[in-house]
C-alpha positions as CSV (number, residue, x, y, z in Angstrom):
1,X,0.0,0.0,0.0
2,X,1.1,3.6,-1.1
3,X,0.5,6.5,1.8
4,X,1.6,10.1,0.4
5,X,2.2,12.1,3.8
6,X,2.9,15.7,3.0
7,X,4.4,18.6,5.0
8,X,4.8,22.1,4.2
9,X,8.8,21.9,5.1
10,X,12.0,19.8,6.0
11,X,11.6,21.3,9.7
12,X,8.5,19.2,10.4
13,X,9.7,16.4,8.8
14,X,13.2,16.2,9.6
15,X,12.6,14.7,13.0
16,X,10.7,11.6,11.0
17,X,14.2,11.3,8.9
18,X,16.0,10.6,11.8
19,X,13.9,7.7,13.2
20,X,13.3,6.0,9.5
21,X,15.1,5.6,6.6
22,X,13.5,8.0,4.0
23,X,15.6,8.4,0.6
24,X,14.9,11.4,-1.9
25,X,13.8,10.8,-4.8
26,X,13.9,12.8,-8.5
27,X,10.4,14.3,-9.1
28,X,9.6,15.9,-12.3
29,X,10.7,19.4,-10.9
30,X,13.6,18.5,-8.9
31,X,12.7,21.5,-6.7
32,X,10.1,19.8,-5.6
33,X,11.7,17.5,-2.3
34,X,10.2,14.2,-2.3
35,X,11.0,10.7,-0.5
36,X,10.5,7.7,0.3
37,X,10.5,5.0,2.4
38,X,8.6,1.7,4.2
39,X,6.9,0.6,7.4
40,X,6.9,-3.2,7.5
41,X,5.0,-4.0,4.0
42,X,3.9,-0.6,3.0
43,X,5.4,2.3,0.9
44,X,5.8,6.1,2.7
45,X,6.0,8.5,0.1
46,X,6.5,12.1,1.7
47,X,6.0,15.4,-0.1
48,X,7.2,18.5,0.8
49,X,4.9,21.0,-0.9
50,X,5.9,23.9,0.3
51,X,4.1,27.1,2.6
52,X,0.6,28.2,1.4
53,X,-1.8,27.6,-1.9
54,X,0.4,28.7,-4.7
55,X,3.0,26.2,-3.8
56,X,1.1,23.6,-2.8
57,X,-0.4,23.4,-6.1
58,X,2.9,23.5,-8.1
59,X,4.2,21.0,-5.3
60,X,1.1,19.0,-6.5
61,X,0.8,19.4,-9.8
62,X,4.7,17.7,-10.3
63,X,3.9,14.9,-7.8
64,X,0.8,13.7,-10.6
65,X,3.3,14.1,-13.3
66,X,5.7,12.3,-11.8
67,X,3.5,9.0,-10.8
68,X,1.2,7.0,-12.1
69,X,-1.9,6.2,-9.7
70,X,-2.7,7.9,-6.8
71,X,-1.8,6.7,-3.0
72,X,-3.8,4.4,-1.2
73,X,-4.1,6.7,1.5
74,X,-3.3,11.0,2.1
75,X,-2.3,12.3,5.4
76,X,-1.7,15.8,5.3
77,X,0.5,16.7,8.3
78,X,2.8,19.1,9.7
79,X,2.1,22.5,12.4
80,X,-0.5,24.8,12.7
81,X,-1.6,27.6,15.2
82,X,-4.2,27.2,17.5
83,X,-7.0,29.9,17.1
84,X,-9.2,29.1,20.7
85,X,-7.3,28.2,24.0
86,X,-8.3,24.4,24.1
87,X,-5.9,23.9,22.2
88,X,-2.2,23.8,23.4
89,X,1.3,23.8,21.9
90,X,2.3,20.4,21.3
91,X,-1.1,18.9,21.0
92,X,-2.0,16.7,18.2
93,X,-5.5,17.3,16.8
94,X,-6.9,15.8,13.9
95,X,-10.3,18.2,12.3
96,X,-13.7,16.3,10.7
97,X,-13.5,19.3,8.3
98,X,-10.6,21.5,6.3
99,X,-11.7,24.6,4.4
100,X,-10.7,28.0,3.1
101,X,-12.1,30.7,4.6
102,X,-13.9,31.7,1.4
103,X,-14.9,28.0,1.4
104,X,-13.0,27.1,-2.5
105,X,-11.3,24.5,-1.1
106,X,-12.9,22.3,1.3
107,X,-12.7,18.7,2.7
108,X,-13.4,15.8,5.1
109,X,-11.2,13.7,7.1
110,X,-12.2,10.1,7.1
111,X,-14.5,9.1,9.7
112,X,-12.3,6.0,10.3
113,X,-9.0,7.4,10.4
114,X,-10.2,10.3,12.0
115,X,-11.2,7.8,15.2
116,X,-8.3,5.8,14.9
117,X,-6.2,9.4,15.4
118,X,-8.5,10.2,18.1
119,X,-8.0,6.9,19.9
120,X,-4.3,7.2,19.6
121,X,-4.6,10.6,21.3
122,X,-5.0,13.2,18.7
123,X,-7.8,15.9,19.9
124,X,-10.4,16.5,17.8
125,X,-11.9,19.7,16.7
126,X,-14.5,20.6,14.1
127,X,-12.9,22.7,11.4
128,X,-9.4,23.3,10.6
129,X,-9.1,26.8,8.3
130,X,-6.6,27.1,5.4
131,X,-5.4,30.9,5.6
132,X,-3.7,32.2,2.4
133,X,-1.2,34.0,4.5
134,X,1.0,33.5,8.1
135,X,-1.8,34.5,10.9
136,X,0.6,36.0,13.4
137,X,-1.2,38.4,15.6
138,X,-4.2,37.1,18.9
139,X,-5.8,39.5,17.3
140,X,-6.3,37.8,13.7
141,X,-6.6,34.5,15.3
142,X,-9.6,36.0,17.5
143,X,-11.1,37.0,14.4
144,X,-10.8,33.9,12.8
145,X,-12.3,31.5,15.8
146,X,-15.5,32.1,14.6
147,X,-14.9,29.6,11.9
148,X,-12.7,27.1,13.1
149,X,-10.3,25.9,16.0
150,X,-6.8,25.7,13.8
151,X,-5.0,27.7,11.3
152,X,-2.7,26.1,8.6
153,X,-1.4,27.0,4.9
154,X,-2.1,23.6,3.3
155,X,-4.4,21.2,4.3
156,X,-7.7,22.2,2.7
157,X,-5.7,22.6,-1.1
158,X,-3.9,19.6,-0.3
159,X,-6.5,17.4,0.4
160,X,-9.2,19.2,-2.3
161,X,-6.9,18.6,-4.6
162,X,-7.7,14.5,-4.4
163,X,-11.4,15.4,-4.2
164,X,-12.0,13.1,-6.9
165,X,-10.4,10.7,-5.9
166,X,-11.5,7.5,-3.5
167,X,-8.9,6.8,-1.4
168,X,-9.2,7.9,2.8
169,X,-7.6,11.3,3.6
170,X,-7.0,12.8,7.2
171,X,-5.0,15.9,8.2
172,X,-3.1,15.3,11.5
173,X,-1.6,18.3,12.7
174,X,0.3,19.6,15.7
175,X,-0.1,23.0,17.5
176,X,3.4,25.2,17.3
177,X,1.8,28.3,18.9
178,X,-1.3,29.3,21.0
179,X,-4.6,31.3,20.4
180,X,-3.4,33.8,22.8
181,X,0.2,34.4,21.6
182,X,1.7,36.4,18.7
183,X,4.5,35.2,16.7
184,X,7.7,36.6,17.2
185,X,8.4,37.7,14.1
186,X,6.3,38.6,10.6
187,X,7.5,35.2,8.8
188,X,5.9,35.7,5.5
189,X,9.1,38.2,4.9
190,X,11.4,36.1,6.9
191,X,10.9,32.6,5.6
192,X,11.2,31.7,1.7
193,X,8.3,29.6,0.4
194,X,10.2,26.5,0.6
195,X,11.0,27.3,4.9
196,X,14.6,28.6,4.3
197,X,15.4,31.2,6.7
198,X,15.9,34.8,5.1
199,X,19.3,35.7,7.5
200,X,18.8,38.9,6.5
201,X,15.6,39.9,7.1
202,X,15.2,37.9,10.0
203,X,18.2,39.9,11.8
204,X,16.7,43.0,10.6
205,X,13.5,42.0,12.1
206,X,15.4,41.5,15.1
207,X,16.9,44.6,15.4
208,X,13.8,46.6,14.7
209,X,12.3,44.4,17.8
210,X,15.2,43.3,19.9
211,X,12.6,42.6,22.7
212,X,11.3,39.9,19.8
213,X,14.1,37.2,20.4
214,X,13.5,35.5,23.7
215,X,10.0,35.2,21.9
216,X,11.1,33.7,19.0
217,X,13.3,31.5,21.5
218,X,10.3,30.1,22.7
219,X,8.4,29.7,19.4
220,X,11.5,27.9,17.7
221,X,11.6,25.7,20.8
222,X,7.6,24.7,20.6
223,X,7.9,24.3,17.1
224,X,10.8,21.6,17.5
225,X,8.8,19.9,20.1
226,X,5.7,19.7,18.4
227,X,7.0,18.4,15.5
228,X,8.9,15.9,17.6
229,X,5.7,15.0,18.7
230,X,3.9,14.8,15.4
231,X,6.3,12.9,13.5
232,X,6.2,10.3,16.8
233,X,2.2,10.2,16.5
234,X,2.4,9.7,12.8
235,X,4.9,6.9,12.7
236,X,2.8,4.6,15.2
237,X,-0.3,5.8,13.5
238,X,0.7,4.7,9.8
239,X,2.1,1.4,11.1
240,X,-1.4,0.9,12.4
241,X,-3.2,1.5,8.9
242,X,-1.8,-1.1,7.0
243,X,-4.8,-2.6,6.2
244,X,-6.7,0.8,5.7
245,X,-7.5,0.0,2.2
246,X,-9.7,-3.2,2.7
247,X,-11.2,-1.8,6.2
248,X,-12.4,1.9,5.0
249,X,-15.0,2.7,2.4
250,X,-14.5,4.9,0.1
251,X,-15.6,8.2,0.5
């Protein structure tokens, strides 16, 4: 069996490198990062696809050109910010629904995998919300608690992008900041879309806000530790799918 897991970076899935052997792999567009590896009898493919819509789509577009069939099963992974205060730094949560905020990209989780995340510990919420931009302020992520409980880049164009298709999807996620803390730093100039530091800007940023850095301390710190975390979850949780195929209907 084929699972594609995707994350937005190499930070989120770095930590997963170091407990399996994953080995890259030429995609189409070989600026695309891709790899693969195997639990027991099953193939892991991972795809990097990059922060937000527009590169997830290109990320996407080279990963259909590049294989032929689809997966057997999509998890879209990697760290998101928590917009209400149930939700903590380093929790796992898995949502029954991604979506947009103007609700052009939308899907569900798998009922099945969603309560095998549960039972393995993941929290689950109702909606997870697919922002076209870094939320960084309590402020924004007040605003967007109306709508749903978690805030990514990815997940609703990842997984809408396999609408058509009838293999199970879930997105597991883990929380790298909380409802009622800013980020340190405005990332969306700081980080490339691939997740490379900008040294430059990010000093500058500094400097500007030198009272900023024991902050993004903190955040870089939750961030390891909840990818830690995730990357733990997901490598029991796709050992214990192996048979996901036969067991969940298509939906």
């Amino acid at each position: 069996m084929r699972i594609l897991v995707t994350f937005a970076v190499d930070a989120e899935f770095a930590p997963w490198r170091k407990l399996r052997d994953f080995r890259r792999k030429t995609i189409a567009n070989k600026r695309v990062p891709f790899f693969c590896g195997a639990l027991g009898e099953d193939s892991v493919e991972v795809l990097l696809t990059g922060i937000g819509s527009s590169m997830c789509k290109e990320s996407l577009a080279e990963y259909d050109a590049s294989h032929g069939g689809k997966p057997d099963c999509l998890i879209s992974s990697g760290l998101a910010g928590a917009l209400k205060e149930a939700l903590k730094p380093g929790d796992l949560f898995v949502p029954e629904t991604v979506r947009t905020l103007k609700n052009d990209a939308n899907a569900q989780s798998d009922t099945i995998l969603r309560e095998r995340a549960v039972a393995r510990g993941a929290v689950p919420i109702d909606t997870l919300i697919t922002a076209t931009r870094l939320v960084s302020s309590v402020e924004e992520k007040s605003h967007l608690a109306f709508f749903g409980e978690a805030v990514d880049m990815e997940s609703a164009i990842i997984m809408a992008h396999f609408a058509d298709t009838a293999f199970p999807k879930v997105a597991i996620r883990a929380i790298s900041d909380a409802a009622d803390e800013d980020l340190p730093v405005d990332f969306d100039r700081c980080l490339t879309p691939q997740g490379a530091i900008k040294p430059l800007r990010l000093v500058n940023a500094i400097v500007r806000r030198p009272g900023s850095l024991p902050n993004l301390v903190r955040f870089g710190r939750q961030s390891n530790d909840a990818a830690r975390k995730l990357v733990t979850f997901l490598d029991q949780f796709v050992a214990a799918i192996s048979n996901v195929r036969e067991r969940v209907p298509a939906v």
